[in-house]
C-alpha positions as CSV (number, residue, x, y, z in Angstrom):
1,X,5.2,-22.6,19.6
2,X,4.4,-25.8,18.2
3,X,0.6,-25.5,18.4
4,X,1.0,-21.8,16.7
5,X,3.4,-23.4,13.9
6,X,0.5,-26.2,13.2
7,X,-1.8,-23.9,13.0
8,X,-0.2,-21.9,10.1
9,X,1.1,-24.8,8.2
10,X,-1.8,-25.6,6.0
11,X,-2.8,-22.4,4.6
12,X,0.9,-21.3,4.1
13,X,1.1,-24.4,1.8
14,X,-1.5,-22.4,-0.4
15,X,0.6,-19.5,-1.3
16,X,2.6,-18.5,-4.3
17,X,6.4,-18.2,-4.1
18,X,5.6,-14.7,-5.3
19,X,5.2,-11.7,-2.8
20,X,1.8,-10.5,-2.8
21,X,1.1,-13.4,-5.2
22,X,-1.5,-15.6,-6.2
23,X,-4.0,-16.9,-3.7
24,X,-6.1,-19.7,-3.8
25,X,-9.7,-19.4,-4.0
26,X,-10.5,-22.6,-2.6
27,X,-8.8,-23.9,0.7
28,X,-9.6,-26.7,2.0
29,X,-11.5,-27.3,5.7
30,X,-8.6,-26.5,9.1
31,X,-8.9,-26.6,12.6
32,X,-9.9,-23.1,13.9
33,X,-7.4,-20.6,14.9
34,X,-7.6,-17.3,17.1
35,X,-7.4,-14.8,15.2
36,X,-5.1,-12.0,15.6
37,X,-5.3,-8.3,15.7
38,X,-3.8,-7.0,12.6
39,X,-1.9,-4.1,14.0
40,X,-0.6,-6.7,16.2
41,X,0.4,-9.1,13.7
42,X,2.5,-5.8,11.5
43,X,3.6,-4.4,15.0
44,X,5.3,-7.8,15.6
45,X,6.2,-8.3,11.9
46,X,8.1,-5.5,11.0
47,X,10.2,-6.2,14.5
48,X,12.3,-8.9,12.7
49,X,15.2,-8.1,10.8
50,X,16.0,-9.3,7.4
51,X,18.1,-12.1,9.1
52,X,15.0,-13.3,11.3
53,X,13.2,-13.9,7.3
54,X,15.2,-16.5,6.0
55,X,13.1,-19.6,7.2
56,X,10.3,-18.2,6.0
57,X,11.4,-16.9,2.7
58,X,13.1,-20.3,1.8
59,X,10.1,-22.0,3.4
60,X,8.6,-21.5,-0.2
61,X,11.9,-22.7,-2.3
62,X,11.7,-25.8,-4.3
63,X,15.1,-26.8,-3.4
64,X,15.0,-25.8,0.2
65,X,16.0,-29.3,1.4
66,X,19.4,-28.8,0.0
67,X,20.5,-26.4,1.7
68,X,21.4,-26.1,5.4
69,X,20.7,-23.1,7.7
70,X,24.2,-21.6,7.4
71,X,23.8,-21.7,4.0
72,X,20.3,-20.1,3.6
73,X,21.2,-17.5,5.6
74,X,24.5,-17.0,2.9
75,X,22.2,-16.7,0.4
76,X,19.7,-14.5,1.7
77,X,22.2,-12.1,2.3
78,X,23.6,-12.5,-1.4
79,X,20.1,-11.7,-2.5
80,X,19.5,-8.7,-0.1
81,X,23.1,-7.6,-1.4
82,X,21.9,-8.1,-5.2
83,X,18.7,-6.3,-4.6
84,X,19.9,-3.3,-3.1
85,X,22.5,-2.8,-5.4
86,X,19.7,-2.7,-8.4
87,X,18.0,-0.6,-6.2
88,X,21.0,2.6,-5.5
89,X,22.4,2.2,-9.4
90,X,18.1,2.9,-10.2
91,X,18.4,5.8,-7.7
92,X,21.6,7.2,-8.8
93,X,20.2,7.3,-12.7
94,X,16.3,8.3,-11.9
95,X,16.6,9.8,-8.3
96,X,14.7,8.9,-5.2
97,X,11.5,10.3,-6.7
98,X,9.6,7.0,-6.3
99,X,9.1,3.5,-8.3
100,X,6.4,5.0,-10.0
101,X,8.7,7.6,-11.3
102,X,11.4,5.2,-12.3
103,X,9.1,2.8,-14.2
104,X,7.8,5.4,-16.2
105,X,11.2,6.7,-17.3
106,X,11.8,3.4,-17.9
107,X,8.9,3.4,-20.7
108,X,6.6,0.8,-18.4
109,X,3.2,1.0,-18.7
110,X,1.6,0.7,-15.2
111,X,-1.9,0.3,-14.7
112,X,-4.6,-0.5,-12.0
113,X,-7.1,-2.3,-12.6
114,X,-9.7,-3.4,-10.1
115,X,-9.4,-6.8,-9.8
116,X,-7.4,-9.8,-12.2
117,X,-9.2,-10.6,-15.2
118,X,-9.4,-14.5,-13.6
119,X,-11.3,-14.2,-10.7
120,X,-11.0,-17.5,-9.4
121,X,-7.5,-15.8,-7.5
122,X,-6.8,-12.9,-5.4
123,X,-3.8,-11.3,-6.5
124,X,-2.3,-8.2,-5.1
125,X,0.0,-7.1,-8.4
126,X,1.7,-8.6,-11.1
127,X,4.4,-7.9,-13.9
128,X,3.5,-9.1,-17.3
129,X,6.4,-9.1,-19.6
130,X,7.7,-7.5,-22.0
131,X,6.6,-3.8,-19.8
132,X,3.3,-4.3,-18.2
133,X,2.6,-4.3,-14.3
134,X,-0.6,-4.3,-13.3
135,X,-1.1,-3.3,-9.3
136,X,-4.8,-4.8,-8.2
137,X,-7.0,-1.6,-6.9
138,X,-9.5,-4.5,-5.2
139,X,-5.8,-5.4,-2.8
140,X,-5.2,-1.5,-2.3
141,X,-8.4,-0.7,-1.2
142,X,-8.8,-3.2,1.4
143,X,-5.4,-2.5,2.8
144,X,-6.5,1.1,2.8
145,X,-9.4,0.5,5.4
146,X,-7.0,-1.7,7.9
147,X,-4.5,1.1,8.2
148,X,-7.4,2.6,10.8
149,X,-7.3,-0.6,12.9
150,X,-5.4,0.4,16.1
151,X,-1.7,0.1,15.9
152,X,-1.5,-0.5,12.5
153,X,-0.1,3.0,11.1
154,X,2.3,3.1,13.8
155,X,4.1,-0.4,12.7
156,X,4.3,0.8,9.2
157,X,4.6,4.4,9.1
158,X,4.3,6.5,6.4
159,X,3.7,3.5,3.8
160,X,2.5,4.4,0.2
161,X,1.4,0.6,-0.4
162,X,1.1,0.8,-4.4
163,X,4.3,1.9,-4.8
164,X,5.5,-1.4,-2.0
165,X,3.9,-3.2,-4.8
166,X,5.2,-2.0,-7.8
167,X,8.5,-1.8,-6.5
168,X,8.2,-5.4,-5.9
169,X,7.1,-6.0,-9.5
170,X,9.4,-3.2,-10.7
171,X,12.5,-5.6,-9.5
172,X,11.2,-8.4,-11.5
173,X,11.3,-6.6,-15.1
174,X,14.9,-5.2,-13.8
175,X,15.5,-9.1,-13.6
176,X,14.1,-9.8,-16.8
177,X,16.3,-7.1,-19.3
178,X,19.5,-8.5,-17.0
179,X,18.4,-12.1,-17.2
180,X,22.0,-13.4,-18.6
181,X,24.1,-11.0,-16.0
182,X,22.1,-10.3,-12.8
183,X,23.0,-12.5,-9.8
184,X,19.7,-14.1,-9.4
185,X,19.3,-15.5,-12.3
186,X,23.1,-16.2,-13.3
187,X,23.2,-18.1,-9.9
188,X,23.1,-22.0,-10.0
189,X,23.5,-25.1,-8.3
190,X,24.5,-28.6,-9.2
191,X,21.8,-31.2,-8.9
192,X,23.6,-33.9,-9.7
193,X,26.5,-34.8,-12.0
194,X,27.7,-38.4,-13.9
195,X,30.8,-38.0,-15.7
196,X,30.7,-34.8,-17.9
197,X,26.8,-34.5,-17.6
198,X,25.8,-32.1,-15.3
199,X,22.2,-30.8,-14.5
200,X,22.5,-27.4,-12.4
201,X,19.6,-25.5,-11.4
202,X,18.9,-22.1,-10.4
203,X,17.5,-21.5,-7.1
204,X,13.6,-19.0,-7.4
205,X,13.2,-17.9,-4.2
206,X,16.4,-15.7,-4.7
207,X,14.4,-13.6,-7.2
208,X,11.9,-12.8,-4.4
209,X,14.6,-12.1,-1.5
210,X,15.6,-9.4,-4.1
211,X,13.0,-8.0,-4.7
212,X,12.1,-7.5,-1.5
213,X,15.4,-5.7,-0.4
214,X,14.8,-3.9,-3.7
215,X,11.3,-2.4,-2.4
216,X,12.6,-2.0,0.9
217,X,15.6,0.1,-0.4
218,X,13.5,2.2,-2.9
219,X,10.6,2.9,-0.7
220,X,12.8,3.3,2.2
221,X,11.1,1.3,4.7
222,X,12.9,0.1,8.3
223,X,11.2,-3.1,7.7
224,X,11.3,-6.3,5.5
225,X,8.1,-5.8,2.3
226,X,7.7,-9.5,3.6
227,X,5.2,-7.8,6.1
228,X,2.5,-7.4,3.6
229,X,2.4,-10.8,3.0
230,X,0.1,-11.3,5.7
231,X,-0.6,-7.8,6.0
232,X,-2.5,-8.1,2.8
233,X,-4.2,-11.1,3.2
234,X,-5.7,-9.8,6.1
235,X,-8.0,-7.7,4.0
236,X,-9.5,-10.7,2.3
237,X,-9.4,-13.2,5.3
238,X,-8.2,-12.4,9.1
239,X,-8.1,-16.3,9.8
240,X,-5.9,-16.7,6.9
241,X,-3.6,-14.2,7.6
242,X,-3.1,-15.3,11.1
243,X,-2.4,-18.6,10.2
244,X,0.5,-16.9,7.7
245,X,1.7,-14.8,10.5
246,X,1.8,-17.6,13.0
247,X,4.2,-19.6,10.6
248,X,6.1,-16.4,10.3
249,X,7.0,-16.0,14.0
250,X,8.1,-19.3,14.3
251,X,10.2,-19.6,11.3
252,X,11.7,-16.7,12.9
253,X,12.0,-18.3,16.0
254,X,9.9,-15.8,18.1
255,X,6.2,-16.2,20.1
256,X,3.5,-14.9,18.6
257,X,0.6,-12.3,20.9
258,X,-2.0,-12.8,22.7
259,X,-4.8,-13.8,20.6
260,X,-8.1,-12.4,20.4
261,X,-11.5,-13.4,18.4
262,X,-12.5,-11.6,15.0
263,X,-14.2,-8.3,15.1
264,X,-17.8,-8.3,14.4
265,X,-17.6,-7.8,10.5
266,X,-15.1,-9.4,9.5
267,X,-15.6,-13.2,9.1
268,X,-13.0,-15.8,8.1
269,X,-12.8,-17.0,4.6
């Protein structure tokens, strides 16, 4: 466990806070790692439970050293909570017809584009305000061909993955027309305080937890979106995304597979 957690530190340090976010194009040299199958890596994935995310998720908070376990997991549940509540009050006024659907009623203009317009990042979708979200075709398609690799379509089922996407995406703008009454934004805590002065902060990675139970909700998955984290980085770079899923597994307390070497093809980044 504490080899496997080494192992993944470094390149998790690269990623954005955002789900499916921004990649960098240049990481620096590591110490070899075995890679993983991938339908291993979502088989074991979408095993954990929403609970079983919270190390990870807060792994990638700012302010994560002020809080204490107990606490994370009070907020993770606060943000599931504010997620899915977005989430049924979006299907009790569109229907369950899809994100896609929804974001169209709600005047968005979704596009897909092949790749972002600066290539020196892979990124899997974004939502430009004031009603843009762009989902990255270049993402999709490569996630397309690794839903053949063995195992994979039985961990994740019936997945439309541009709709996991823009569900993701399709939170954030929900987040951004609420901004002075939804929870995740409204939330704050106190840095520090001298008399009357007081500097309070609102905490990011709370956006993200609920956006994720948002997708989850809308797209009806039995598993956390947090999959495709690694799910989709695997398209772009198997030794990558094994080093994100073995810092996955351990945040979540749990031993990763048996390891294996990379197919013949598909060569580390």
């Amino acid at each position: 466990m504490i080899e496997d957690r080494k192992a993944g530190e470094g390149y998790a340090n690269q990623l954005s806070a955002r789900l499916f976010g921004k990649q960098s194009a240049y990481l620096p040299h590591r110490e070899p790692v075995n890679i993983r199958p991938v339908g291993e890596m979502v088989r074991a994935l979408c095993g954990l439970d929403d609970g079983e995310w919270t190390e990870y998720a807060f792994s990638r908070e700012p302010l994560n050293g002020r809080f204490n376990k107990a606490e994370r997991h009070k907020l993770m549940q606060q943000a599931i909570d504010c997620g899915r509540q977005i989430a049924e009050e979006c299907i009790s006024q569109y229907g369950a017809s899809g994100p896609l659907t929804i974001a169209k009623a709600l005047g968005l203009n979704v596009d897909y584009p092949r790749q972002p317009q600066d290539g020196g990042r892979v990124l899997f979708a974004e939502f430009c305000p004031p009603g843009d979200i762009n989902i990255f075709m270049d993402a999709i398609d490569k996630a397309h061909e690794l839903l053949s690799e063995p195992g994979v379509r039985e961990a994740l089922g019936a997945i439309h993955i541009p709709d996991v996407l823009l569900a993701h995406e399709l939170f954030h703008y929900m987040e951004d027309i609420r901004a002075k009454e939804i929870w995740t934004k409204t939330y704050k805590i106190e840095l520090w305080g001298i008399g009357p002065l007081r500097n309070r902060s609102k905490i990011v990675v709370l956006s993200e937890i609920a956006a994720m139970a948002f997708c989850k909700r809308l797209n009806d998955l039995p598993y956390s979106p947090y999959v495709m984290d690694a799910f989709l980085v695997y398209g772009y770079s198997a030794d990558n995304a094994t080093r994100l899923y073995l810092e996955m597994m351990t945040f979540a307390d749990k031993t990763p597979g048996t390891s294996t070497t990379p197919k013949e093809g598909r060569e580390p980044m």
